[in-house]
Phi, psi and omega in degrees: 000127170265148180282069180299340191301307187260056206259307237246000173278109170286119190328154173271142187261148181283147170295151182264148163275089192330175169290155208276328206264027172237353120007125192258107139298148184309323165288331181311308210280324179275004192268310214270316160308329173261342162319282199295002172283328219104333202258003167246135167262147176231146251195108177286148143011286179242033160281126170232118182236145178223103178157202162260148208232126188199150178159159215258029244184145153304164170223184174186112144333017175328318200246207195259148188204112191220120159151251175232151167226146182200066164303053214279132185051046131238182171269143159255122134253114198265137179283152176304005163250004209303172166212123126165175217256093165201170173266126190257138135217121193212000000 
């Protein structure tokens, strides 16, 4: 039987969910807040440094790193490409 009352009411939709993998994890979300602060230096992918690394500044890891590190009262974050071989202090 049709229903003329509710012809022009569109049925209701469940709210949509982005895809699990286009999602920010918290951590990915404050690396990107602290990016537009200023405040992360990032090291890419296909950086590879051998010797000491030092500054005053968070860092985040990507790439390859040997040697000494010396962040003192920042964060160190190695990315899910990081390589290292180094003695840290962060």
């Amino acid at each position: 039987m049709w229903n003329w009352n509710n012809y022009d009411e569109p049925s209701p939709q469940p709210p949509r969910r982005p895809a699990e993998a286009n999602t920010p994890s918290k951590h990915n979300t404050e690396i990107i807040r602290r990016e537009k602060m200023g405040q992360v230096a990032i090291i890419g992918q296909s950086i590879q440094i051998k010797g000491e690394l030092t500054g005053n500044e968070d860092l985040t890891i990507d790439g390859t790193v040997e040697g000494n590190i010396q962040l003192k009262d920042n964060s160190l974050t190695i990315g899910p490409n990081g390589n290292i071989k180094a003695d840290i202090n962060a």
